[in-house]
C-alpha positions in Angstrom: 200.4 204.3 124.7 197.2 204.5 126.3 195.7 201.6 124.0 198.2 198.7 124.8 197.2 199.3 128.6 193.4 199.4 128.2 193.0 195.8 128.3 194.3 196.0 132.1 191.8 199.0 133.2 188.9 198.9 134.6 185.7 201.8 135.0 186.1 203.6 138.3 182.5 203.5 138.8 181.3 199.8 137.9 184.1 197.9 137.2 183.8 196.8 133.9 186.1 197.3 130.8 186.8 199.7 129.4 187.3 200.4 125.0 189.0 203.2 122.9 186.6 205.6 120.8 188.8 208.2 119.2 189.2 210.4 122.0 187.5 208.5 124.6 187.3 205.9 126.6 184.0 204.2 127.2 182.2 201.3 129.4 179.1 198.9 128.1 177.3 200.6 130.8 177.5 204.1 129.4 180.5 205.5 131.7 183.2 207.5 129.3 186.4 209.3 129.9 188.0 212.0 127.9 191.4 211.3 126.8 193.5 214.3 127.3 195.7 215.6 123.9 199.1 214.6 126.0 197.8 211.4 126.1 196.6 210.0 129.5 193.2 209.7 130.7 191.0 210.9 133.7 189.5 208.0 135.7 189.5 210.3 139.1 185.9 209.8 140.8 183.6 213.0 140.6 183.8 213.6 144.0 187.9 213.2 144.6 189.9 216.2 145.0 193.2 216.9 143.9 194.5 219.2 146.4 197.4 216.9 147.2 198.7 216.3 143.1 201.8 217.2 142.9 201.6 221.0 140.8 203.0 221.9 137.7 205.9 223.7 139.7 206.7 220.3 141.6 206.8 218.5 139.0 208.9 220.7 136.2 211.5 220.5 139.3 211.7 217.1 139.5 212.1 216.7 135.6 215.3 219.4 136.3 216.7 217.1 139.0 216.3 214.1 137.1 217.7 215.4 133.8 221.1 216.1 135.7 220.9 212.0 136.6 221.4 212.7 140.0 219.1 209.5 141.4 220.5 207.5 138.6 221.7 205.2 140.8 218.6 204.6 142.3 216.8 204.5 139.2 219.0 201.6 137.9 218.8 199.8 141.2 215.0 199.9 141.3 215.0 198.9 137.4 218.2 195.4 138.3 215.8 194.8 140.9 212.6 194.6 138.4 214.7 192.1 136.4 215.7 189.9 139.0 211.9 189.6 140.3 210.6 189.2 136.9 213.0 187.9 134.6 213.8 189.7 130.8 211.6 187.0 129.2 209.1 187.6 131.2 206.0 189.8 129.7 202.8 191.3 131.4 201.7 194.6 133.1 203.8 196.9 135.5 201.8 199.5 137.0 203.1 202.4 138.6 201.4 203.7 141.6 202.4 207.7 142.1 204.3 207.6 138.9 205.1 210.9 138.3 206.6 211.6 135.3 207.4 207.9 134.7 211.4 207.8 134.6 211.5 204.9 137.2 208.9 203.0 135.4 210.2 203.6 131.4 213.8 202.1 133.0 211.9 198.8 134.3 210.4 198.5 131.3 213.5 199.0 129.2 214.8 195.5 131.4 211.7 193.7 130.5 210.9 192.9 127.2 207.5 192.4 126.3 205.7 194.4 129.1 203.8 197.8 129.0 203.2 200.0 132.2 200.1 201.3 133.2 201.6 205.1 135.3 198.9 205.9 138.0 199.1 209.3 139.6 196.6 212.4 141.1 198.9 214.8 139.1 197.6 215.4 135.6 201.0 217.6 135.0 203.1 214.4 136.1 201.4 212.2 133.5 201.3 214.6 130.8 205.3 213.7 131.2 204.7 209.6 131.6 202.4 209.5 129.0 204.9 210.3 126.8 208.0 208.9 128.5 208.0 205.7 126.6 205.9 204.6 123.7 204.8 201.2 126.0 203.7 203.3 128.8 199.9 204.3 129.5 198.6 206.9 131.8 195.6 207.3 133.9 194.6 210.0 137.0 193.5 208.4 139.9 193.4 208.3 143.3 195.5 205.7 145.0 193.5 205.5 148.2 190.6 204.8 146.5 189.6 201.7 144.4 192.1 201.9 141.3 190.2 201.8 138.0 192.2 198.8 137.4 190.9 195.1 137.2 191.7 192.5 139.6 194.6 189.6 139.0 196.4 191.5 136.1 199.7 193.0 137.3 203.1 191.4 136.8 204.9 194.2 138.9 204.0 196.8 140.5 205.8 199.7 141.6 206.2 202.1 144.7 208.4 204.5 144.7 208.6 207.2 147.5 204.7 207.0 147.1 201.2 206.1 148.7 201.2 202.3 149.9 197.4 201.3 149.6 198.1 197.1 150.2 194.6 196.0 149.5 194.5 197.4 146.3 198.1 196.5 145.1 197.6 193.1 146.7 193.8 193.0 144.9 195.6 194.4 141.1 198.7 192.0 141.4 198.9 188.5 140.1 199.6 185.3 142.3 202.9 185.0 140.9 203.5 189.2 140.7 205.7 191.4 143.2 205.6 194.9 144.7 208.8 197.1 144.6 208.9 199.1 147.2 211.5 202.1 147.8 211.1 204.2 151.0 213.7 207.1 152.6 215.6 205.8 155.7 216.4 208.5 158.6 220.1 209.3 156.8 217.8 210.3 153.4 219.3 214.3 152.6 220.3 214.2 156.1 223.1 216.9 155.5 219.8 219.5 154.5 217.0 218.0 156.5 218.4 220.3 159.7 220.1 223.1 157.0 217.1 223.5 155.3 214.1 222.6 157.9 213.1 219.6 155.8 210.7 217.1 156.5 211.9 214.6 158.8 211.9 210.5 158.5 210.6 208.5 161.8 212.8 206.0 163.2 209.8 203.6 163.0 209.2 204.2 159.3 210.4 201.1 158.4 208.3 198.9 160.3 205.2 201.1 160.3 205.1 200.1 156.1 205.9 196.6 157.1 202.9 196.6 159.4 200.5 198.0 157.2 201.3 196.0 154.2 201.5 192.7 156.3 197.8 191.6 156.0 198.3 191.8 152.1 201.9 191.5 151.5 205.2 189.4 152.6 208.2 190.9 152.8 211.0 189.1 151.1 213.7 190.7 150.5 215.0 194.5 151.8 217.9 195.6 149.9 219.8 199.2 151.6 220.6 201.7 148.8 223.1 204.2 149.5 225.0 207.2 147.6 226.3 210.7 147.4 225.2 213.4 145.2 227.0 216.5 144.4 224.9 219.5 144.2 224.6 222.7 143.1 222.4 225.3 145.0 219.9 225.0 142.0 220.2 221.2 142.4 219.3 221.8 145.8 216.5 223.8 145.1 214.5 221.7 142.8 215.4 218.9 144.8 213.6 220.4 147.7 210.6 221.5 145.2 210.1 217.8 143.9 209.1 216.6 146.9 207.0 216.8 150.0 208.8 219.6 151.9 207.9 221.6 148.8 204.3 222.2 150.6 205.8 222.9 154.1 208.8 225.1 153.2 208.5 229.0 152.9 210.2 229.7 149.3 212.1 233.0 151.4 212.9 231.1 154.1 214.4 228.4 151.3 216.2 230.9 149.6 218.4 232.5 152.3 219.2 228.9 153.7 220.5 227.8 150.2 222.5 230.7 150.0 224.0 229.9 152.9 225.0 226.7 151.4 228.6 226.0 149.9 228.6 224.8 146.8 229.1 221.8 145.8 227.0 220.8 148.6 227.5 216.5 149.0 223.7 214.9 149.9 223.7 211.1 151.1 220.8 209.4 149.5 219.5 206.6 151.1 216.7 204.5 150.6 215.2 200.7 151.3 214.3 198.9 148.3 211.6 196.0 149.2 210.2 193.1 147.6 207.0 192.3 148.8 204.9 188.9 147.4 201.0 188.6 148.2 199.2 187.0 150.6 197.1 183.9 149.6 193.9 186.2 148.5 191.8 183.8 151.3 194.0 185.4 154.0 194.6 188.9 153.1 192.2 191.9 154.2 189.5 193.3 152.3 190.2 197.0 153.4 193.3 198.8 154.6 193.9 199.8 158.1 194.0 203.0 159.0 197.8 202.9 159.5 198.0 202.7 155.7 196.9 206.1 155.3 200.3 206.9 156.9 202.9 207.7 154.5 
């Protein structure tokens, strides 16, 4: 619930905390924020634009996909992984950044007792879902490029999953003893329907481009492969296609006849990296990110 996160937020236009008032949350310097009735709240700057959110469409396919358990494998490595870096005892905030609906972060917190999760995302129809995904989970719209509306030293864990990787921030929200979880496609991710389907591809340099522009905040210490098959049907391969980025490059016609041509079951390799990253001693880490971390 929104309330057992407020204590970790901050106001997106001075930085000081923020209180619940019935249906609003409020700064001592006059700044308040609607709560919506599903439950999150709107801390997007006036000016921001949400042109890239993920649409209701996007994201009512990727609760389809999921609710067949298809990434389950990679939602259970990403929540092992959470344990190992921040053992069951262990209590505090995990944020989510580009949470979507929240079913990688209501799994992490499942492994670890005593926390509640803060799920950050520019789609308001993805955290109508989080905000509801687990009773210890809190939601809030906001631009991960920009200065999160979250206060500085207060993460236990944060988590990045096929998402935005702004390192000052997540370096500036973590704590000195805190981790990032990062999960990012490899070159043989849907490989049998990137070239079937005219999906988006993954650079061969992927890998090292997030290194490099998480370096000045972040260590890598550990990058662990995830691999597996899926077996899908043509509407599995659909809304599989809708969830994510190719959704806004791929003509739906086009889609269509290319599925069709599919034959079912189709088998899809998933694979993924899943990073630990530590910060940087905050006296030699960056103040802003370069502009290589716009690259995603």
């Amino acid at each position: 619930m929104l309330r057992d996160v407020l204590e970790f937020l901050a106001c997106p236009h001075c930085g000081a905390g923020l209180d619940l008032d019935g249906h609003a949350v409020f700064c001592p310097n006059g700044h308040s924020y609607d709560v919506a009735r599903h439950g999150y709240v709107n801390l997007l700057g006036g000016d921001a634009s949400t042109a890239t959110a993920d649409t209701a469409a996007m994201v009512a396919a990727r609760e389809a996909f999921f609710g067949v358990e298809h990434f389950a494998p990679l939602v259970r490595a990403v929540a092992d992984e959470a344990w190992r870096v921040a053992p069951g005892e262990a209590s505090g905030c995990v944020i989510d950044l580009g949470a979507g609906p929240g079913r990688y972060l209501s799994a992490v917190l499942e492994r670890l007792p005593g926390s509640v999760g803060l799920a950050l995302d520019l789609s308001k129809y993805a955290l109508r879902r989080a905000a509801r995904r687990h009773p210890l989970i809190g939601a809030a719209v906001c631009d991960v490029w920009r200065p999160l509306p979250v206060r500085t030293d207060v993460a236990a864990l944060v988590l990045d999953v096929f998402a935005p990787r702004n390192g000052a921030e997540i370096r500036r929200v973590l704590r000195r003893d805190g981790a990032l979880l990062a999960v990012t496609p490899t070159t043989d991710h849907l490989r049998e329907l990137v070239s079937a389907l005219g999906l988006l591809t993954v650079g061969e340099d992927k890998p090292d481009r997030v290194r490099r522009q998480l370096a000045p905040h972040l260590t890598l210490v550990r990058e662990t492969p995830v691999t597996f098959t899926m077996t899908l049907t043509a509407a599995d391969v659909h809304a599989l296609v809708a969830m994510g980025p190719s959704a806004w490059h791929v003509d739906p016609d086009h889609l269509d006849r290319r599925v069709r041509a599919l034959s079912e079951p189709v088998t899809v390799t998933a694979a993924v990296t899943l990073a630990e990253y530590r910060p940087v001693p905050r006296r030699q880490s960056l103040v802003a990110p370069t502009d290589d971390a716009r690259s995603r």
